[in-house]
DRENBA-99008 format. One record per residue (C-alpha): residue number from 1; x negated, y negated, z. Coordinates in steps of 0.5 Angstrom, whole numbers. Each point is the difference from the previous one (the first is absolute). Example, Ala and Ser with C-alpha at 12.3 -4.5 7.8 and 13.67 -1.06 7.14 Angstrom:
   num      px      py      pz
     1     -25       9      16
     2      -2      -7      -2
This chain:
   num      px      py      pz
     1    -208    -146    -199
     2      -2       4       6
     3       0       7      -3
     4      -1      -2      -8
     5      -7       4       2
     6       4       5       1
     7       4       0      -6
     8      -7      -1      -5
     9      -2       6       3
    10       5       5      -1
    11       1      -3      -7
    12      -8       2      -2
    13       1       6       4
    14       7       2      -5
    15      -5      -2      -6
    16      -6       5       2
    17       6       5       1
    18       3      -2      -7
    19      -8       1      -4
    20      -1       6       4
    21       7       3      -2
    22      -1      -2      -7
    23      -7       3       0
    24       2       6       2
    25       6       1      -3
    26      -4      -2      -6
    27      -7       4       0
    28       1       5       7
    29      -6       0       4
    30      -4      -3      -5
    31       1      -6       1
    32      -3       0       7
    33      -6      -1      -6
    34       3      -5      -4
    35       1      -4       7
    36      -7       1       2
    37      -2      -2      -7
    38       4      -6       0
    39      -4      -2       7
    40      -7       1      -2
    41       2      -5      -6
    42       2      -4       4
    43      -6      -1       5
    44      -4      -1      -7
    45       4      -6      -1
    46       0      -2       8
    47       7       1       0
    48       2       0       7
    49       7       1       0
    50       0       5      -6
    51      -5       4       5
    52       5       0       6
    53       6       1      -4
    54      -2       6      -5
    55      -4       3       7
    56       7       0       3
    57       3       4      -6
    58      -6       4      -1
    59       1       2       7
    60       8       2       0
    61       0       3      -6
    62      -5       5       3
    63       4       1       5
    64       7       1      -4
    65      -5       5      -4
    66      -4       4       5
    67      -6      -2      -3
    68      -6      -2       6
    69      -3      -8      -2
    70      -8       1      -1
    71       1       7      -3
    72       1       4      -8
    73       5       4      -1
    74      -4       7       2
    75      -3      -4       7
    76      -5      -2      -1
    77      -2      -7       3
    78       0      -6      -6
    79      -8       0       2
    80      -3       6      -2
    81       4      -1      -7
């Protein structure tokens, strides 16, 4: 029982790994886009844990896929799209 956080953790932890293998397998380093997309989807509907979930897979598809988070694909910040 004294650990049952622990196990909670690395079982949400292996579903973000799972979604994000499965973005990037499925769509490369487009689905850093698709992740975010799901994000701002979410904040519109007030989803808290949607926004914390897909934040985590946005952030570790970028990081399989090289892509810098807040910045296109040519480097230009998200701002001056």
């Amino acid at each position: 029982m004294l650990f049952s956080w622990l196990a909670r953790r690395r079982a949400y932890q292996a579903l973000v790994d799972a979604e994000a293998t499965r973005l990037v397998e499925r769509e490369g380093g487009a689905g850093y886009y698709t992740a975010r997309a799901i994000v701002r989807l979410a904040a519109v509907q007030g989803d808290r844990r949607a926004i914390r979930f897909w934040g985590l897979v946005a952030r570790l598809v970028a990081k399989r896929t090289g892509l810098i988070p807040g910045h296109s694909k040519i480097g230009r910040p998200e701002s001056e799209w």
